[in-house]
N, C-alpha and C positions, 0 to 999 in steps of 0.2 A: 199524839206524839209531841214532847215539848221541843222548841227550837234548842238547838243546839248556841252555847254560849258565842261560839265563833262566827255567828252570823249574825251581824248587828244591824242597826237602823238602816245604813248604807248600803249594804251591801242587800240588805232584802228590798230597797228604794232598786237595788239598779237590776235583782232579779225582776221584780216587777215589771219596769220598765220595759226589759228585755225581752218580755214573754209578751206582754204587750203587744210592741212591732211585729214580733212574730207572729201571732195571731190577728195583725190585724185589730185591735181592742182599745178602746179609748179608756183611761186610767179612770177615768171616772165610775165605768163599770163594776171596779173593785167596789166594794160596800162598806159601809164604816163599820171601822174595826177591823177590818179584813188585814192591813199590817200585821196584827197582832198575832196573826195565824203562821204556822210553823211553814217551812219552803212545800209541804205536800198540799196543805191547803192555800196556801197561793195558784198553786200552778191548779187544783180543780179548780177556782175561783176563776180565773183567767180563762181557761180552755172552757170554762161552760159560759161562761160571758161571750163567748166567739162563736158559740153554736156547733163547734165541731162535738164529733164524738169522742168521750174522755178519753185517755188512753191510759189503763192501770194496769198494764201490762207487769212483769217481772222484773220487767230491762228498765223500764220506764219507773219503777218504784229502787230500783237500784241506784238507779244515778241518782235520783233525789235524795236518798239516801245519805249517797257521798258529797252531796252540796251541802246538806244540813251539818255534815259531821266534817267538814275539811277545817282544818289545825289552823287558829291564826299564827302558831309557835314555828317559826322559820325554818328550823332542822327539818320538824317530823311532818310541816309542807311539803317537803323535799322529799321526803320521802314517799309519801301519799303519791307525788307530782311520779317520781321513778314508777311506782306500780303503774299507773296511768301510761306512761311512756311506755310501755311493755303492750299489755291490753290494745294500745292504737299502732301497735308495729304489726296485728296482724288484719287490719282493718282502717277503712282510709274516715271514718266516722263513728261515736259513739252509737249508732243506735241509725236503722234505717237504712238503706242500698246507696248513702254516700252521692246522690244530684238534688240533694236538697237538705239542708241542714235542722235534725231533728228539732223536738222541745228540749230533749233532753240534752241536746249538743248546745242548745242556747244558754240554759240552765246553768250547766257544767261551767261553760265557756265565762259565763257571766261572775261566775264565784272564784276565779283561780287565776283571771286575767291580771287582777292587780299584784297580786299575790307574785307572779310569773314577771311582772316587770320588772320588780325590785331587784331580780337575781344578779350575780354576775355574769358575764359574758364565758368565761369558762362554766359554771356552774349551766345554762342554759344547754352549751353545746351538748352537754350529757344527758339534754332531753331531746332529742330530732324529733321525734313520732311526734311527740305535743304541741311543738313548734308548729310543723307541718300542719297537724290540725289546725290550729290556734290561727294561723296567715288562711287558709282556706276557711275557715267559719267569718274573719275579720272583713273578707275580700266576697263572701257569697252573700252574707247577711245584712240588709240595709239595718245599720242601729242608728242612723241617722247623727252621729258625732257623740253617740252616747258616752263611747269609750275611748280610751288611749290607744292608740293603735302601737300594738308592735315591732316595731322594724327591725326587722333580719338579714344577716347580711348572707347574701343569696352569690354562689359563685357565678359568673360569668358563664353563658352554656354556648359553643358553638356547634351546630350543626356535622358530624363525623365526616371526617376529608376523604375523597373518594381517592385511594391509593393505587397508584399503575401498578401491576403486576410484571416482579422485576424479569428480567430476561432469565430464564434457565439455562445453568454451565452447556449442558449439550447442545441449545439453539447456538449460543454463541461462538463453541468451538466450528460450527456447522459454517457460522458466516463468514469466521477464521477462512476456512478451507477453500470456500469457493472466492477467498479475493485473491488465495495465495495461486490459485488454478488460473483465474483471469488473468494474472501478472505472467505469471508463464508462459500464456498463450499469448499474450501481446508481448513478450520479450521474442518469441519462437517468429513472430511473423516481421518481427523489424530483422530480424538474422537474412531469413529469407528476402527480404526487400534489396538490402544490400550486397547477398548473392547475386539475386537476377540485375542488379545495377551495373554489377564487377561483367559479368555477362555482357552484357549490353557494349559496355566501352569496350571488350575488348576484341568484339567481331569486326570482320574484314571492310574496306571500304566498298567490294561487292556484292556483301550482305546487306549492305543499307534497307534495303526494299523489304527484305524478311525482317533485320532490325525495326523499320517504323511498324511492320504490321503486328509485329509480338511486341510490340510498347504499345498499341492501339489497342491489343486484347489485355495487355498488363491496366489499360490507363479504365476499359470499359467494366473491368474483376474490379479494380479499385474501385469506381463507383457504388457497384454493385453492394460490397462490404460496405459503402459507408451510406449505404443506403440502410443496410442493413440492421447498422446500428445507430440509426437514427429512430427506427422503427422500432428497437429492443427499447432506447432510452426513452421511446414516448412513450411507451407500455409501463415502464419501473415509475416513473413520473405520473402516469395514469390509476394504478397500483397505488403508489405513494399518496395519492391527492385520497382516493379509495379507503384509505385507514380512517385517520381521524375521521371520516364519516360516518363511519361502523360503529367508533367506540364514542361518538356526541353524546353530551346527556339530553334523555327526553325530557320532553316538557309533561308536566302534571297533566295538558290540558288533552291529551291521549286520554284521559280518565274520563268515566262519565259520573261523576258523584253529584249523589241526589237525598235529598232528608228522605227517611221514610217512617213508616210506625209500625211497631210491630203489634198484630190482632191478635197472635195465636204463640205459644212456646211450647216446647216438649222435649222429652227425652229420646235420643236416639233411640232406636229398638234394638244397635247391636254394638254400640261405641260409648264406654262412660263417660268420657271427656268431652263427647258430642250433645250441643241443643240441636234443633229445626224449629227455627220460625219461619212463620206466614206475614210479610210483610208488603205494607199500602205501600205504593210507590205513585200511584195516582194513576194506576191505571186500571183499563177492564178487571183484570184479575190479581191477584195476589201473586207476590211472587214466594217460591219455597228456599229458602237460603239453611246452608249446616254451618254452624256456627263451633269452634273450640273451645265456649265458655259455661262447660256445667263444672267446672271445678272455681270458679268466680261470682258467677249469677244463679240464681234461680228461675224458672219457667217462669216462677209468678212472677220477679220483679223484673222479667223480660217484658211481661205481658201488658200492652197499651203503653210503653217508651219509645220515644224517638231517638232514631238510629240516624248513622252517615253511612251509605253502603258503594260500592262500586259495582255497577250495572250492567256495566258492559265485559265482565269477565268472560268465558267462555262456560255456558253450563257442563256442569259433569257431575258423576254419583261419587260419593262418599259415604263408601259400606254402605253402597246398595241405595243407599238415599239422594235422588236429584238437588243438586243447588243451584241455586241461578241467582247471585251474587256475591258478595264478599262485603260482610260487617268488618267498619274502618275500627280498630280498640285501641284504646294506649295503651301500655305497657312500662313497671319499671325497668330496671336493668338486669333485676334477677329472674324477673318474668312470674315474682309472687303474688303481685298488681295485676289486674289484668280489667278493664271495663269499655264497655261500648262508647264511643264519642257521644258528646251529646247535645242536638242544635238548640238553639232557643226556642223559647216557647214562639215566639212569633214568624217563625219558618212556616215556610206555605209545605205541605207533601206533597214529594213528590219535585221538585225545586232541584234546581241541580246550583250545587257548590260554586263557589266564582273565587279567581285570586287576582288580586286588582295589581292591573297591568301584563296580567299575561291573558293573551286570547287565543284560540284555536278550536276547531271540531275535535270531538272525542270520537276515536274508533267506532265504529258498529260492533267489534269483536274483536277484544285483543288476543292477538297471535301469540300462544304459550311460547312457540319455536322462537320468537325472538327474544322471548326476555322482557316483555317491558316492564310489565310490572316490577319485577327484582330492579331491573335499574333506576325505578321513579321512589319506590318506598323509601330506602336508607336515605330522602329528604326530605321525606314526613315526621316532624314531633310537635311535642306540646312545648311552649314557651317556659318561662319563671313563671308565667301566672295562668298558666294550664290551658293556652289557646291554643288550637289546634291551629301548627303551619306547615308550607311547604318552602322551605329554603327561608325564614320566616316572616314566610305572606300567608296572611290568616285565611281557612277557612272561614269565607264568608257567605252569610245567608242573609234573606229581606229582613231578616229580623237580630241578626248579629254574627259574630263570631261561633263555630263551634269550640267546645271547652272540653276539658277533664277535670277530675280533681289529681288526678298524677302528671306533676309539672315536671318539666325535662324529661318527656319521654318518647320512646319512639315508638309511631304508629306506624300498624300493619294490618 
C-alpha cells in the first residue's frame, strides 16, 4: 500500500514514536528504511520488534487505514473528525474493552491530535465523544511529553445534594389540628381554674377546714399534671433528639470493599442481562457474585480483570442463582456506560479499600431493612479524571486510586 500524501515526515516521526512507548521498543529497532514504509508497515515493524503477537485483525487494519488516509484539508478533517465522533458515542475506545489504550487508539490518537488542536472552540464542542476520548488516551498513556496536550474545559462536578423530603399537605394539616386541640384544652382548664378560685373565695369563714383541704387536693392534682407534662415534654424532646439520628448519613466505612479478580464469567442460565462470576477475594474459596453487565461486557473480557466489590452485602439468589457480593460499576447519566471499576495493577487481592481520614469497622452484614447501602451509594462517583470517590475521597488501594474511563459518574 503506498502512504497516503497526507501523512508526512512528521507526523509518521510521531506515529513511530508513539507506537514505540507503547510497546515498550527502543526506535532503534525500526530498520533503515523502515520510515519509508506506509503506516501498516510501521506498526508490523514495531509490534514485531516488541515481541508481542501481531494483531491483523479487521478493526486493527481499519483504523490504520483511517490514519493513512486522514485529509490534511481542514473541512473534510472535520468531517472525517464528525464520523469519528459518532463511532466513539457508542464506545468509551477505538478498539479493545476501554482499561488500556489500544495500538490502534495510539495510532489514531497520534494522527488527528494536531489536527484537533487547531480547531475552534465552537467547532471542537461539536465533537464531545472525540474530546472525551482524546483527554482519556492523553491522561492514560505515558508519551512521555511527546505531544501537546489538550485542554478542555471541563464543567465543574458537585456531588447530588441529598434533598429533605418535603412535608405532605395531609401530615401538616394533621399537625394543624392537634395544636388547635391542645390550645383548647389548655384554654378549657384555665376556665376551670378560675371557677374553683371564684369557689374557694366565696365559702363561708366555717368552711375554712374543708376550704384548706379541697385547695391541698387542688394544690396535690396540680402537681400531678405538671408532673405530667413534664414527663410528656421529655418524651417529645426524647423523640425530637430521636429524628436526626434516624435520618444521619452513614459513613462508607459500613462497607467492606475489597480488590478482587475475577477467574471465571458466564451467562446467566435464565436472565440476558445477567453475568456470574467467580471471583478471588483472597480467600479459601471463591466467591459466586451476579452481576447486571452482559449488555456491557463480555465473559471473556470479564475473565482474569480486577474488580472493586462489596462483601459484606447480604447473600441472596438472583433467578435462582446465589450471589455473595456486589461489583462497584460506573455509570453515565443515561446508564448507556456501564463498566466495572478498576484497581491498579499494584493492588494486593483481596485488600479492602481505604478513604483517608475516614475510619471505622465495616458491618459483618448489611441489614437490607435499613437501608444502608441506598443511603451510602448516591456519594459514590468518579471525579473529572475518572477516580473513583466517596463525597470526593478517592478510592484508595496499596497501589493507587481506583479509576474508570467514565468521568462524572455515579457508582453503584
Amino acid at each position: 500500500m503506498v502512504a497516503n500524501e497526507s501523512i508526512n515526515s512528521s507526523t509518521k516521526n510521531l506515529i513511530v514514536s508513539a507506537l514505540c512507548k507503547h510497546f515498550s521498543v527502543h526506535q532503534n529497532a525500526i530498520p533503515v528504511g523502515g520510515l519509508e514504509s506506509d503506516v501498516k508497515g510501521l506498526y508490523l515493524h514495531i509490534s514485531k520488534a516488541s515481541g508481542c503477537v501481531v494483531n491483523e485483525s479487521n478493526e486493527v487494519m481499519k483504523w490504520i487505514a483511517f490514519a493513512e488516509n486522514f485529509p490534511a484539508n481542514p473541512e473534510r478533517c472535520f468531517d472525517v473528525l464528525k464520523t469519528l465522533n459518532e463511532e466513539l458515542s457508542e464506545k468509551s475506545v477505538l478498539l479493545g474493552n476501554g482499561y488500556k489504550p489500544s495500538e490502534a487508539d495510539v495510532l489514531v490518537f497520534s494522527v488527528i491530535l494536531s489536527a484537533l488542536i487547531k480547531f475552534s472552540e465552537e467547532d471542537k464542542e461539536k465533537l464531545p465523544h472525540v474530546l472525551r476520548w482524546i483527554d482519556y488516551i492523553q491522561h492514560k498513556e505515558d508519551f512521555g511529553g511527546l505531544f501537546e496536550k489538550l485542554l478542555l474545559k471541563k464543567p465543574a462536578f458537585e456531588p447530588p445534594l441529598q434533598i429533605a423530603k418535603p412535608v405532605g399537605a395531609g401530615e401538616a394539616d394533621s399537625k394543624a389540628k392537634k395544636s388547635e386541640q391542645s390550645t383548647k384544652s389548655v384554654s378549657k382548664s384555665e376556665v376551670n381554674a378560675k371557677k374553683d378560685k371564684s369557689k374557694v373565695e366565696g365559702k363561708a369563714t366555717g368552711e375554712r377546714d374543708d376550704t384548706k383541704a379541697k385547695t391541698k387536693g387542688d394544690h396535690d392534682a396540680t402537681k400531678a399534671r405538671a408532673a405530667g407534662d413534664k414527663d410528656t415534654t421529655k418524651a417529645k424532646t426524647k423523640s425530637a433528639e430521636a429524628e436526626p439520628e434516624k435520618d444521619k448519613e452513614l459513613s462508607v466505612s459500613l462497607l467492606n470493599i475489597q480488590v478482587g479478580l475475577i477467574r471465571k464469567a458466564w451467562k446467566h442460565p435464565s436472565a440476558d442481562s445477567l453475568l456470574v462470576e467467580e471471583i478471588d477475594t483472597g480467600e479459601a474459596k471463591v466467591r459466586q457474585v451476579v452481576s447486571g453487565l452482559a449488555k456491557f461486557c463480555s465473559p471473556d473480557e470479564l475473565t482474569n480483570r480486577r474488580v472493586v466489590l462489596i462483601t459484606n452485602v447480604k447473600p441472596g439468589k438472583l433467578r435462582d442463582v446465589m450471589s455473595e457480593g456486589l461489583v462497584l460499576c460506573a455509570s453515565n447519566e443515561d446508564h448507556t456506560k456501564v463498566e466495572p471499576l478498576l484497581p491498579p495493577e499494584g493492588a494486593k487481592i483481596g485488600e479492602r479499600v481505604s478513604f483517608s481520614g475516614i475510619d471505622g469497622k465495616p458491618e459483618d452484614v448489611l441489614n437490607p431493612k435499613k437501608k444502608q447501602l441506598e443511603k451510602i451509594t448516591p456519594n459514590l462517583f468518579t471525579d473529572d479524571k475518572g477516580v473513583a470517590t466517596f463525597k470526593g475521597i478517592p478510592f484508595m488501594t496499596s497501589g493507587g486510586p481506583c479509576t474508570s474511563s467514565i468521568s462524572r459518574a455515579a457508582i453503584k
